[in-house]
N, C-alpha and C positions, 0 to 999 in steps of 0.2 A: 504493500500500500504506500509506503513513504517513500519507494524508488520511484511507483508509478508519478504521486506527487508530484514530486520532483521532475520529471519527464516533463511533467506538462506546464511547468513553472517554464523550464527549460526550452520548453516548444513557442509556447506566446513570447517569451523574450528572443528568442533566435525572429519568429514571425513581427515581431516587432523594431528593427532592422528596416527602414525602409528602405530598397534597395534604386528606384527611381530617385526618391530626393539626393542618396548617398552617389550615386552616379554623376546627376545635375551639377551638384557639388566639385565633384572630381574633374569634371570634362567641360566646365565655366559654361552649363547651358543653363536656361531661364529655369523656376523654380515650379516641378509639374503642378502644385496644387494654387498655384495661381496663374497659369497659363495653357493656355490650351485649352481641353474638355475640364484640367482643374483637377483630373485621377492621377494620384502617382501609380504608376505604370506603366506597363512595356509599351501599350499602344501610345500614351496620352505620349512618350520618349521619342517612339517613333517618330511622332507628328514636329517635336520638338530639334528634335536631337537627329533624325537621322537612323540608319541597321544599325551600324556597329553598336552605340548605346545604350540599341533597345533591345540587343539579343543581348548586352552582358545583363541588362535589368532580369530581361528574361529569365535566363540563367540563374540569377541569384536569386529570384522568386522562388522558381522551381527546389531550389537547394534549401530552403527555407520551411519548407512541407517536408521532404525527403530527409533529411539529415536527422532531426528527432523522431523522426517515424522509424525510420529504419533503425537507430541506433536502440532506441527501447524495442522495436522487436526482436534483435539482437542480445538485449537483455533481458528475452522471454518475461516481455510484456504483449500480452495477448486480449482479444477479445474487445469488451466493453473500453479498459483505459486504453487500449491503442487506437480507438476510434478518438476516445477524448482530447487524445497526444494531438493531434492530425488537426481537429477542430481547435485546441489552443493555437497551433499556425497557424490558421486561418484567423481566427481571432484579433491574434500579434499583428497582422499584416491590416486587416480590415482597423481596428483601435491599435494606434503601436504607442505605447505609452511612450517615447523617446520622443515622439512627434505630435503632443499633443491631442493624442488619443482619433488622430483626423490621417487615415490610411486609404489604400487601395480597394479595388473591389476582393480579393482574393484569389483570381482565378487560377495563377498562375502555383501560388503554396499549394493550393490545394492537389493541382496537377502532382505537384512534385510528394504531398501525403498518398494519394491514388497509387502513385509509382511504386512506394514503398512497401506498399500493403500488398499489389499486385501488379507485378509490369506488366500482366497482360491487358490488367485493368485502364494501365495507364497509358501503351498502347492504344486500344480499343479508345479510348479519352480523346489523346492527339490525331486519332484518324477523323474520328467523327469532326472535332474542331475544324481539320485542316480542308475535309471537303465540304462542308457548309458554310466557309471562309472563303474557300473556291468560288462555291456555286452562287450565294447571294453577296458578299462581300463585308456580311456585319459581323463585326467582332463579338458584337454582346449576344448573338440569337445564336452564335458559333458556341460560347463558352459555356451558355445557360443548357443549351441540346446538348454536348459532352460532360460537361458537371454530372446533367439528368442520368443521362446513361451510366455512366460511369456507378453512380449511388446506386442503379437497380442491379446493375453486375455484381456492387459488391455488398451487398442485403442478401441477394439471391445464392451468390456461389460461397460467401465466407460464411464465416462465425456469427453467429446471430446475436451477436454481445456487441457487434459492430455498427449494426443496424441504427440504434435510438441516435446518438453523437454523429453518425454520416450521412443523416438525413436532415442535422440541423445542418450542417456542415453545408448542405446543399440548400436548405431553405434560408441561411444567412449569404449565400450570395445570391440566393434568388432577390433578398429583398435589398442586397445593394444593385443590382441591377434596375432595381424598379423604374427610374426617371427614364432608361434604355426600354423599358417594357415600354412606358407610356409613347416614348420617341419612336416605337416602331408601329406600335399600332396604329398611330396619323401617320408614317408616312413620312419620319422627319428626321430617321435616325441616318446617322453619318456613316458613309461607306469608308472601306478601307479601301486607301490609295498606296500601291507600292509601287 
């Protein structure tokens, strides 16, 4: 119980880390939560910044999910806390206490906890993304259909101790998405230009 603790102490602080504003910083670009769409993340970096900036944001998003997930499953932390581990990154990243408690949507942690729990999962995650990114070009209709999947894959094929924490996991970026929900329903949500 107090490793598990500890895990998830360790996962919202890793997830709280923002990896967009720490970049911005790094590479003298404008500041994501006040320019642009205003998201620190890989896309809002993109728009900002340019590839190179927005894959290393990428990157460290993803490592932000994945490093406390996998290293408590490694420390045969299983079940219900390794759901909860995965949902403290996500947490970290969406509130990052570092930063004033005003963070990311999460999409990106949370891929890289997916990964950890299951690369098949996490695969199956990035396919879905990468062709509904393709095909209509919106990033948030991309994240919230792979999040979705991703959560019934891993309800369906893991631990059922998984389930309750990977479902908020998915309803807490369903509802940072929301202003993206409303934006697509009219007709007004911004495509991705590369």
């Amino acid at each position: 119980m107090f490793i598990a603790v500890f895990f998830v102490i360790f996962a919202y602080l890793m997830g709280s880390l923002s990896s967009a504003i720490i970049v911005s910083k790094l590479l003298g670009l404008p500041d994501p939560r006040t320019q642009g769409s205003g998201n620190p993340g890989a896309t809002n970096i993109l728009r900002l910044g340019g590839k190179f900036p927005a894959i290393i944001t990428l990157i460290s998003d993803i490592l932000k999910g994945l490093i406390p997930v996998l290293i408590a499953n490694l420390a045969n932390i299983h079940g219900f806390w390794l759901g909860v581990i995965a949902l403290a990154a996500v947490v970290g990243h969406v509130f990052p206490v570092f930063f004033n408690f005003k963070g990311g949507k999460g999409v990106a942690t949370a891929l890289g906890a997916f990964i950890a729990l299951n690369i098949w999962i996490g695969i199956i995650a990035i396919a879905v993304w990468l062709i509904v990114t393709a095909i209509w070009r919106y990033v948030s209709l991309a994240s919230l259909i792979a999040t979705w999947i991703a959560t019934f894959y891993t309800v369906v094929t893991m631990e059922n101790g998984l389930a309750l924490p990977i479902i908020a996991l998915a309803g807490l970026l369903t509802w940072r998405h929301w202003s993206n929900i409303e934006r697509l329903r009219v007709g007004k949500e911004n495509k991705l230009k590369l």
